[in-house]
N, C-alpha and C positions, 0 to 999 in steps of 0.2 A: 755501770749506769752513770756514776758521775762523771766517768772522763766521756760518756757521750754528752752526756749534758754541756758539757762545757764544752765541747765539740761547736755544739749547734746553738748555745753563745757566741761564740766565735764567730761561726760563718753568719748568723743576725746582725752580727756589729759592722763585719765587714760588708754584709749587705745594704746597710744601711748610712753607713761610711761614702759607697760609690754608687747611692742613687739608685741603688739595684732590687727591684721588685724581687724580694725571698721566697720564691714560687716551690712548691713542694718538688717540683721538676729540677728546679736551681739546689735546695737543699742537699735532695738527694745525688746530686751529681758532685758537688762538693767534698761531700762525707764521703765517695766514691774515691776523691781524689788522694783525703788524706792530707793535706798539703797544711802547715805551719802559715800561720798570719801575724806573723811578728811584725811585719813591716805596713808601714802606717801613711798613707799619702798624703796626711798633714804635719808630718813631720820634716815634709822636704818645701823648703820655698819654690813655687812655681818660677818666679821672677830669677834666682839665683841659677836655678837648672837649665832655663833660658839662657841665658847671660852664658853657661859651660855649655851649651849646647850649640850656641853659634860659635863661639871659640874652634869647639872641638869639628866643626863641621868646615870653617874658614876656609884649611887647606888641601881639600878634596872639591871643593865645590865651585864654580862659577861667583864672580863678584855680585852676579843679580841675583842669585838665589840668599845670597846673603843678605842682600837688600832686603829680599821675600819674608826674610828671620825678621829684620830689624821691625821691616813695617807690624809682622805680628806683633812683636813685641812693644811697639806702639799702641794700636788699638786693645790689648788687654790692659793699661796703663789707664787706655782713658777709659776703659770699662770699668774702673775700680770703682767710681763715683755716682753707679748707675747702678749697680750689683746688688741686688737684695741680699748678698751672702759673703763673703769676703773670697776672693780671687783666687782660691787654693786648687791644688791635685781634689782632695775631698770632696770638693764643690762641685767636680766637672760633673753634674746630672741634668736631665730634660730643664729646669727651672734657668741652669748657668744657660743651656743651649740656645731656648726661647729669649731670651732675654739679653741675651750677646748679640743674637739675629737683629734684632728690634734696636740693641744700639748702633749696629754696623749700617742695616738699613734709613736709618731716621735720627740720628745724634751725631753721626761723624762730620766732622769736617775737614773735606779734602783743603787742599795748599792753593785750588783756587777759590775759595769762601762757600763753594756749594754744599748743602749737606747730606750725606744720605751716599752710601757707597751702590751700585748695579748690582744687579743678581751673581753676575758671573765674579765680580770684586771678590762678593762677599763669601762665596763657596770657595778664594782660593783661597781667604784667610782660614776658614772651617778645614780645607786640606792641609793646611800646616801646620795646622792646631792638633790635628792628628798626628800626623808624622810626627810630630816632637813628641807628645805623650806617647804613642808606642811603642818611640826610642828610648826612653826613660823603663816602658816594663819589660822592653826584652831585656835592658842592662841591668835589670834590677834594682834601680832607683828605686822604684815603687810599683806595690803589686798591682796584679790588672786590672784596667777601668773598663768599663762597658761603654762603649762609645757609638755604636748601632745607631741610637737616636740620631748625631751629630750628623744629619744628610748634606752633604756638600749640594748646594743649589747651582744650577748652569743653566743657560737658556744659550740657543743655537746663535753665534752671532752674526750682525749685520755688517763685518767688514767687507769691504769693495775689496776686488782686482783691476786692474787696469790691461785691456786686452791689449794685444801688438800693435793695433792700428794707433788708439789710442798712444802707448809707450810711443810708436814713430813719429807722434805729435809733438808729444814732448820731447826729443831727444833734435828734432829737426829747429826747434826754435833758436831763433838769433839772440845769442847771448854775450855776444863779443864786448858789449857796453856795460859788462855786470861780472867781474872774475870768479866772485865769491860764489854766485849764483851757479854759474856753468859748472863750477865743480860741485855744488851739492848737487846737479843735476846728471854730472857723468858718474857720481858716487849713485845715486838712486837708479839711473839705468844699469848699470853694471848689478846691482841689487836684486833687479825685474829680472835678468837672465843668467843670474848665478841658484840664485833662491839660499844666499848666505843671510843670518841672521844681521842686525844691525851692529851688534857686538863682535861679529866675525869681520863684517862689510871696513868697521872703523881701525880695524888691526891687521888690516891685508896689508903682508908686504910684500918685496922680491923674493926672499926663501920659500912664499909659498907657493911659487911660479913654477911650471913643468913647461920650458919652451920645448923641448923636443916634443911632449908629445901634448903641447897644446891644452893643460889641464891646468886645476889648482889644489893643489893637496894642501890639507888643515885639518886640522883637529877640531872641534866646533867647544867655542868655549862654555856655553852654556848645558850639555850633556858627555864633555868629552869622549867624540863618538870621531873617530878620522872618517873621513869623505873624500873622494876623487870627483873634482866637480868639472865638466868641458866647457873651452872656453869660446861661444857662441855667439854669432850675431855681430854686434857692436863693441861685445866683450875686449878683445884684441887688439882692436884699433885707440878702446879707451884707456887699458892698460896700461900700452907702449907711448904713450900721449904724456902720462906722468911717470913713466920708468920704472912700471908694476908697483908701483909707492903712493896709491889713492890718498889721496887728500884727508886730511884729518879733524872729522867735523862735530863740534859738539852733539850730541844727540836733539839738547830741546834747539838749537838753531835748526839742524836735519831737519825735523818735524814740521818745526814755523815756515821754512821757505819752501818745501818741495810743494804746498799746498798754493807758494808763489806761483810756481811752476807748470801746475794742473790750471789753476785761473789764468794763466796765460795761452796756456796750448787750450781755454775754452771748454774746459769739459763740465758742462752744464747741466749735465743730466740730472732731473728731480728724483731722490731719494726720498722715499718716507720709514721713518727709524720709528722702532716700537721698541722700547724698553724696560723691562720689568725690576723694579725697588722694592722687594716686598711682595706685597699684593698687590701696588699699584701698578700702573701702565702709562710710560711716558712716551708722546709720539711729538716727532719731531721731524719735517721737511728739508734736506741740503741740499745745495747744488754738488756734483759728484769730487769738486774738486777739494770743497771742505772736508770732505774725509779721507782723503790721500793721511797717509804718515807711512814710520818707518818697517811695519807691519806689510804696508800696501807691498811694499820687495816683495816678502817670501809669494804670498797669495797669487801674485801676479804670475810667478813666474811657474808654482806648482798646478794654477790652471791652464796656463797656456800652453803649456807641457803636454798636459791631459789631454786637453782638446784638440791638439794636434795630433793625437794617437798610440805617443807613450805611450808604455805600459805601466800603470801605478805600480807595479811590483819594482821597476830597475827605477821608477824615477823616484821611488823612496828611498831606495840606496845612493842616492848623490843627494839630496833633501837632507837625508837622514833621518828622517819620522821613524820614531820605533815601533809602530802599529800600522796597518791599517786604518784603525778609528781615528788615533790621532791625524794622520794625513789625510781622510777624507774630509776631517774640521778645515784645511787650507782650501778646499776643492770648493769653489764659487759659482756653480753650474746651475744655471737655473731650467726649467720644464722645457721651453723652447731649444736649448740646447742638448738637451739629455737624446731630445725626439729626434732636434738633426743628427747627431753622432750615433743614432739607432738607424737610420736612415740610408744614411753613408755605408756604415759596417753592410748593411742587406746588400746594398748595391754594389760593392763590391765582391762580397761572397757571388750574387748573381752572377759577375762578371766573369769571377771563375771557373764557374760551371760551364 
């Protein structure tokens, strides 16, 4: 009787410990388990395990993923001073949850004075929040935390593609009076008809070149996934133009001018942006060419693909999307389109018959 007693001491503490409603359902699954609670998740600094866990993760991983660490490790920094509770493994329950939401939405401040991070921001910090704690209880850092609460927030986004007609606007514009410009310009079409990441786009060299058969083999640096990608369109001609050795452009320059680029080739089209912070709802009017950036690459070119008749199955093996779901997030198709490409397929099949 006493060593159950202390049994179910035990599993109270620890229940209590990580925020965990002690539901006679939990109890008994526990005492089921048997399992020793010697180890104590206030015993480990969150901040310290951070700090080894980007370390240890460094040289397997992409340079931006690493960023991804840092940035968390940022905003749990400046949640210290907001926290009803002090920032521990311990802590992680519904109260850290709500209350980390509410600083990421409404207290943060991005690097350009705005405050307040977007829905989808703030669900990637909640996904990395994860990852890292779960790497910590399979390694046995520290025993399990109940993390269920922690819903990663996403809202479907409003990134543009720029169709072919479009891209042949911009790729035909005279730029002979502007060097800098032409080449972020042959660097973003090359972009539009590869559907290479901008981290991949900025590190094309010759070895990644297949002249015989016309391809680009690489590794993709951001999932280390090889791809065989063909080399299409305007591809070819802009390659051998710089001696398969793309021009090498800082990323925030990329971003600031290719939107030069779009207000030149006139792409006016009025966008209305609805944005969710929260609960609130930010809506906002552009012309299409304000929201060109180095994103607009991949989308461009994984729709244009579609719409032409690809099959998403082989065009995700040169993309490289691990999913389905993941790749149908690049796909930019909106109801007018869905009905012509339904339209088309019938009439063809007719044709058959």
């Amino acid at each position: 009787m006493i060593k159950i007693t202390s049994k179910l001491g035990d599993i109270l503490t620890y229940a209590k410990e990580n925020g965990i409603d002690p539901t006679v359902e939990f109890v008994l699954l526990e005492l089921e388990k048997n399992r020793e609670y010697g180890l104590r998740p206030n015993r480990v600094d969150m901040f310290e395990a951070l700090e080894r866990y980007i370390l240890e993760k460094t040289p397997s991983v992409s340079a931006d993923q690493i960023k991804d660490y840092r940035t968390l490790r940022k905003h749990l920094n400046g949640f210290k001073k907001y926290s009803s509770q002090p920032v521990t493994f311990r802590n992680l329950n519904l109260t850290f949850y709500n209350e980390f939401m509410d600083y990421l939405f409404h207290k943060v401040v991005k690097p350009n004075g705005t405050i307040g991070l977007l829905t989808n921001s703030a669900g990637k910090i909640i996904r990395l929040l994860k990852g890292f704690v779960n790497y910590q209880i399979v390694k046995g850092v520290i025993p399990p935390i109940d993390l269920r609460n922690f819903k990663v927030v996403e809202e479907e986004t409003d990134a543009i593609y720029l169709s072919e007609k479009e891209l042949a606007a911009i790729y035909e514009l005279d730029l002979s009076g502007d060097k800098q410009l032409e080449e972020i310009r042959d660097v973003f079409i090359t972009g539009c008809f590869t559907g290479l990441r901008y981290s991949d786009l900025s590190t094309l060299s010759p070895e990644h070149i297949d002249l015989d058969n016309e391809n680009i083999n690489l590794k993709q640096r951001k999932v280390h996934k090889a791809v065989v990608i063909p080399m299409i369109d305007y591809v070819p001609e802009i390659l051998k133009k710089y001696n398969y050795d793309l021009p090498k452009i800082p990323r925030y320059m990329f971003n600031e001018k290719i939107k030069e680029l779009g207000r030149r080739a006139k792409l006016r089209q009025k966008i209305e942006i609805v944005r969710k912070k929260g609960n609130e709802r930010e809506k906002k009017v552009y012309e299409k060419w304000e929201m060109i950036s180095s994103h607009t690459c991949r989308r461009s070119f994984c729709t244009n693909m579609y719409l032409s008749g690809f099959p998403a199955g082989e065009l995700m093996r040169i993309s490289g999307h691990k999913s389905p779901a993941a790749f149908m997030r690049y796909i930019k198709v909106d109801n007018q389109q869905a009905a012509k490409r339904l339209k088309e397929l019938r009439a063809k099949l007719a044709n058959l018959g």
